[in-house]
C-alpha positions in Angstrom: -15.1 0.3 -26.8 -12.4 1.9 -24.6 -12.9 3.1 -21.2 -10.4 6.4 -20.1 -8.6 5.4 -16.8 -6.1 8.4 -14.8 -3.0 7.0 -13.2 -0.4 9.8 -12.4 2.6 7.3 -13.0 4.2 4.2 -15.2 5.0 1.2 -13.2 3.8 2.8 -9.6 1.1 1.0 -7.6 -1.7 3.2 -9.4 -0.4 1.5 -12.8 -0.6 -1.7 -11.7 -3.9 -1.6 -9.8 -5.4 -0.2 -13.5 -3.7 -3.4 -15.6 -5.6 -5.6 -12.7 -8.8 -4.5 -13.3 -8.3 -4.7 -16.7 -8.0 -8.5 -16.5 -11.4 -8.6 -15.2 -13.4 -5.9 -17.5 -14.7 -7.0 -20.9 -12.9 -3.7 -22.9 -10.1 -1.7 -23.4 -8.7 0.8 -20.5 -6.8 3.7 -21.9 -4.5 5.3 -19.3 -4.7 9.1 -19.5 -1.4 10.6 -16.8 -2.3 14.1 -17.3 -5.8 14.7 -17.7 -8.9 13.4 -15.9 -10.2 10.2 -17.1 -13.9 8.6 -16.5 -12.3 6.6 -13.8 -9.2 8.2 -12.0 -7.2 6.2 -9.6 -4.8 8.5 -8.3 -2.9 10.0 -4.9 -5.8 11.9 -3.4 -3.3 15.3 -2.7 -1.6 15.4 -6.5 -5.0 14.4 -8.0 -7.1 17.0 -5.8 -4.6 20.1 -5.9 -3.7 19.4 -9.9 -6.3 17.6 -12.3 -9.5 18.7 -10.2 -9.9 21.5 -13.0 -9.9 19.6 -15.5 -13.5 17.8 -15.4 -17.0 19.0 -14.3 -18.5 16.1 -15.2 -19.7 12.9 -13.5 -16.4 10.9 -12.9 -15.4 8.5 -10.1 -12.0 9.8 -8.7 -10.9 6.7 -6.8 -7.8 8.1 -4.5 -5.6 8.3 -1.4 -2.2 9.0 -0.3 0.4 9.1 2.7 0.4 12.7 3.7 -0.7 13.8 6.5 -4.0 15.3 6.9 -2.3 18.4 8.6 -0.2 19.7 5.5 -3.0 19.9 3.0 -4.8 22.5 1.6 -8.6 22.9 1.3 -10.2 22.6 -2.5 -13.0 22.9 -3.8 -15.5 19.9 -3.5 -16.7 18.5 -7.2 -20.5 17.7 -6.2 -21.0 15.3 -9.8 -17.8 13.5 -8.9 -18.1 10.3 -7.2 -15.0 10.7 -5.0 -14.5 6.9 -2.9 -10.9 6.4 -1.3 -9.9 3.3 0.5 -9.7 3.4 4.3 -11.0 5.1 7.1 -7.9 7.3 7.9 -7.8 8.7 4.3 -11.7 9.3 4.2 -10.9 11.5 7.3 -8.0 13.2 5.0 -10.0 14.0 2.1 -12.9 15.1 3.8 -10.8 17.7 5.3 -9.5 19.1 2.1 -13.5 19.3 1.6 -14.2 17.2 -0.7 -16.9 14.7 0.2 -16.0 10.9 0.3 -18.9 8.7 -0.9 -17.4 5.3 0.4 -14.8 3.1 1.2 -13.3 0.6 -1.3 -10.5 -1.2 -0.9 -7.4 -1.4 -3.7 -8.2 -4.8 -5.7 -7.1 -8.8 -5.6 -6.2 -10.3 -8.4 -7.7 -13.6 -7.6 -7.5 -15.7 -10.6 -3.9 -15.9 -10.0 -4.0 -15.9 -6.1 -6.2 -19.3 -5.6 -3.8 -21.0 -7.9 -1.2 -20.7 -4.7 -3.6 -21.2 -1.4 -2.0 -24.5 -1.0 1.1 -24.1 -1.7 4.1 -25.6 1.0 5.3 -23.2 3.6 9.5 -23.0 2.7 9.9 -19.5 4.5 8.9 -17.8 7.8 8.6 -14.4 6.9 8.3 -12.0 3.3 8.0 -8.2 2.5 7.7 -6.3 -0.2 7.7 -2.4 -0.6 9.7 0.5 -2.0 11.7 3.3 0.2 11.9 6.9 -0.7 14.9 7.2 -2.9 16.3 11.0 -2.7 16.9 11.9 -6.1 13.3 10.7 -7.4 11.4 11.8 -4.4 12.8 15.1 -4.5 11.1 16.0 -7.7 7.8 15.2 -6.0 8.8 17.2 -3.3 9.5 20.3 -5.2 6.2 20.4 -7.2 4.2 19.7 -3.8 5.7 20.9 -1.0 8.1 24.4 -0.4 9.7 24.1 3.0 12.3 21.4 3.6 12.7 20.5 7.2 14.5 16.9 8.8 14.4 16.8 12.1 15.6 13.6 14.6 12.5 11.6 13.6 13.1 11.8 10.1 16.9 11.0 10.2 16.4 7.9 12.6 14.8 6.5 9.5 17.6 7.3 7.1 20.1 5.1 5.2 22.5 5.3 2.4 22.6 2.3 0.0 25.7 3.0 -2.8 25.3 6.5 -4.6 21.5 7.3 -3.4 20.1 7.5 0.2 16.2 6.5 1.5 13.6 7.2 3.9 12.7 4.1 5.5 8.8 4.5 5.2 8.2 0.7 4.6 9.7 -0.4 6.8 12.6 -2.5 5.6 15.1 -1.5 8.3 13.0 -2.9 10.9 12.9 -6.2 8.5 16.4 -6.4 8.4 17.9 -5.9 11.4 15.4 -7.8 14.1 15.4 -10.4 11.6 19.2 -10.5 12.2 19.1 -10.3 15.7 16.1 -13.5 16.0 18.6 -14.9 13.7 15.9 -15.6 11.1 16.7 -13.5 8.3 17.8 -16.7 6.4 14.5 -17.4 6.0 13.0 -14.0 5.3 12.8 -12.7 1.6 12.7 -8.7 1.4 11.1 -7.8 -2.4 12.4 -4.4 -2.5 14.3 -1.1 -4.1 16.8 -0.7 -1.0 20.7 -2.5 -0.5 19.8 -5.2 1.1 17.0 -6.5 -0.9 17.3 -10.3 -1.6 14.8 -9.5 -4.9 14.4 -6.2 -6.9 11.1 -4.9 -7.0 9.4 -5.6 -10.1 11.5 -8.0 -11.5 9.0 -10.6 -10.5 5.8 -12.0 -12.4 2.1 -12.0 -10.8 2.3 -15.5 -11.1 5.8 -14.9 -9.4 4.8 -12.4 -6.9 1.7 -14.5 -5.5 3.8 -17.9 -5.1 6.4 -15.9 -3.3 3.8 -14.7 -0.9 2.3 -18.5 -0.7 6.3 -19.7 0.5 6.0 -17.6 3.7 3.9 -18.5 6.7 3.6 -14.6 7.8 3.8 -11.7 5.7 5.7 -8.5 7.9 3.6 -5.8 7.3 6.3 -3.0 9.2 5.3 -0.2 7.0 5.7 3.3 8.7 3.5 5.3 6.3 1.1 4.2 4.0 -2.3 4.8 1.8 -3.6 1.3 1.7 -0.7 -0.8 1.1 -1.4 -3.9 -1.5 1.3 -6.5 -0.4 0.1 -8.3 2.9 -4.0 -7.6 1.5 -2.3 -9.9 -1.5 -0.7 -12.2 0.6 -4.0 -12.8 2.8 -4.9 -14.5 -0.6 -3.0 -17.1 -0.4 -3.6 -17.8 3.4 -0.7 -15.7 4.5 -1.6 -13.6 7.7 0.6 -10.4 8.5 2.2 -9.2 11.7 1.5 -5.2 11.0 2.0 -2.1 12.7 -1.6 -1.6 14.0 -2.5 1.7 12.3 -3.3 3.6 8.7 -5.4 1.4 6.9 -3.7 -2.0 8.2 -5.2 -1.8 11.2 -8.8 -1.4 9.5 -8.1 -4.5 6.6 -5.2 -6.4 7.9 -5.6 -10.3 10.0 -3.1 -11.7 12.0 -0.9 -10.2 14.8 -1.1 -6.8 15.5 1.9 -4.3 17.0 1.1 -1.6 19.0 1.7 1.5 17.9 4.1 3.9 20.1 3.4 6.9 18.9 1.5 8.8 15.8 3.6 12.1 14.0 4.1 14.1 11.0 7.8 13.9 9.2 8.7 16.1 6.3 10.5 14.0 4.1 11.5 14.2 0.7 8.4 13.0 -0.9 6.5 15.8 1.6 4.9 15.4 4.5 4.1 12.1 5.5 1.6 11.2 8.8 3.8 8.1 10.3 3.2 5.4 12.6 5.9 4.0 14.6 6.6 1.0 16.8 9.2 0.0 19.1 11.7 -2.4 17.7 10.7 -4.4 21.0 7.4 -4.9 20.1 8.5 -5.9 16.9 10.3 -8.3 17.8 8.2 -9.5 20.4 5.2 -9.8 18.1 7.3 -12.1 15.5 8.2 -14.0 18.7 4.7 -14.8 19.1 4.4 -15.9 15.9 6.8 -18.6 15.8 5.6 -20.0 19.2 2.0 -20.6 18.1 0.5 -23.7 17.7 -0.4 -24.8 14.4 -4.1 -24.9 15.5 -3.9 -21.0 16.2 -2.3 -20.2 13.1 -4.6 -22.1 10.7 -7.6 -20.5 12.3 -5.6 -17.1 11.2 -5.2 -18.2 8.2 -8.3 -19.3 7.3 -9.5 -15.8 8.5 -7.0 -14.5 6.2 -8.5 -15.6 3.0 -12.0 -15.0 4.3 -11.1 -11.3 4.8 -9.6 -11.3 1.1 -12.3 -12.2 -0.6 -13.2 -8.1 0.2 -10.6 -7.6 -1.9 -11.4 -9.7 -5.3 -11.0 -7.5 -8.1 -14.6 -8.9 -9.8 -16.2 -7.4 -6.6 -14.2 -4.2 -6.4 -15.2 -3.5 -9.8 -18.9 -3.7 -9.0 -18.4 -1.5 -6.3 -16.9 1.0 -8.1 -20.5 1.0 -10.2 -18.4 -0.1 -14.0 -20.0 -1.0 -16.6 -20.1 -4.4 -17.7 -20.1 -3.1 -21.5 -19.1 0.4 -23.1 
């Protein structure tokens, strides 16, 4: 038997989410990219604005995105879907567009593979992993989304060209770099990433791979401007790594270890449309990773130990009951 799963993309985050849950589930997932499937996991705008016609019938459209609540249109709500999405700030999103959100379930753990690393030797300080918007993908987006095209100063301070392409620095990875450079620590950071100075390239790495990497670091550095739910540092909390994370989107609701305050809350048309940002000043960046290395190893086990307690929210075998799945077709 063969269950019918949506994901709009090959190889993006919605992919990868599907091939974890099928680890876990005792049949087949079919990925549908064009149609509706019996379980869609999907960005809540594309999935909302384009495949909402296509089904009537009772599916669960499990969804969310970066754009900002302020540049979406309203739809029609589907009253047989079970629509769930997977933090607060995204809830509020949706529910604007007017569709209804039934509840809150977070992006999945794949745990099998993470408790083979919880106790695993601490070789680096610091690790990140997350994708930029490249130009000449995201632009393709932007056309079939969004018409106007405006940059204005916010949106150029976080913009850099790498070789032949340029990117919008929505995870974060500038931030990485350069106070890492300046604390004179980025010898023992590893950035897992699509941008210049990436030491790895994303995807080139293997779950095992992945989790281990996150195991080596004492902190994961959650910097991400913009983001839906953001897997990496909720994966890393699986091993017992804690994250130092800009204290809004959905980090601030899932994320344990040292917050940074956030300076200041805007929209930004970029490329990929238009994305509601959180910002923080590069002091308080620094001066949060500052904390960090000064604490006492009693402090940071506690964190850590609060870590993995908070990830077991995320195991995949729970997520999957949530989301009401079968255990058989």
């Amino acid at each position: 038997m063969e269950l019918p799963v949506h994901v709009p993309c090959s190889g993006c985050s919605f992919d990868y989410i599907a091939d974890v849950l099928q680890k876990y589930l005792p049949y087949k997932i079919v990925k549908i990219r064009f149609s509706t499937g019996k379980l869609n996991i999907s960005d809540a705008v594309f999935f909302l604005l384009h495949l909402s016609h296509h089904s009537d019938e009772d599916i669960i459209a499990w969804i969310d995105t970066v754009v900002s609540p302020d540049a979406v249109p309203k739809v029609m709500d589907k009253g047989k879907w079970s629509v769930y999405t997977t933090s607060d700030w995204n809830k509020e999103l949706i529910e604007k567009m007017g569709v209804h959100v039934k509840g809150i379930i977070p992006r999945p753990v794949d745990e099998d593979v993470a408790r083979k690393y919880i106790n695993s030797e601490k070789t680096l300080e610091f690790v990140t992993l997350g994708d930029d918007v490249e130009y000449q993908t995201a632009t393709i987006v932007k056309k079939f989304i969004f018409k106007k095209e405006v940059k204005g100063e916010k949106y150029k301070k976080y913009t850099f060209k790498g070789g032949d392409k340029s990117y919008y620095d929505k995870k974060g990875m500038i931030d990485v770099e350069n106070v890492t450079r300046e604390l004179g620590i980025r010898d023992k950071t590893r950035i897992v990433s699509n941008v210049p100075f990436a030491d790895i390239r994303t995807h080139t790495l293997s779950e095992d791979d992945k989790y281990k990497l996150y195991a080596s670091a004492k902190w994961y550095l959650a910097l991400s401007r913009v983001e839906g739910f953001g897997m990496p540092p909720v994966e890393a909390m699986a091993v017992g790594t804690p994250s130092i994370y800009i204290n809004g989107h959905a980090f601030k609701q899932w994320l344990v270890g040292i917050p940074i305050d956030v300076e200041d809350v805007y929209d930004v048309e970029t490329p990929a449309g238009v994305l509601r940002v959180w910002n923080a000043k590069e002091s308080d960046i620094k001066y949060a990773i500052k904390t960090a290395m000064e604490m006492s190893k009693e402090e940071y086990d506690d964190l850590r130990i609060m870590a993995l307690e908070r990830s077991r929210e995320f195991y995949a075998r729970r997520i999957i009951k949530m989301l009401g799945l079968p255990e058989k077709l």
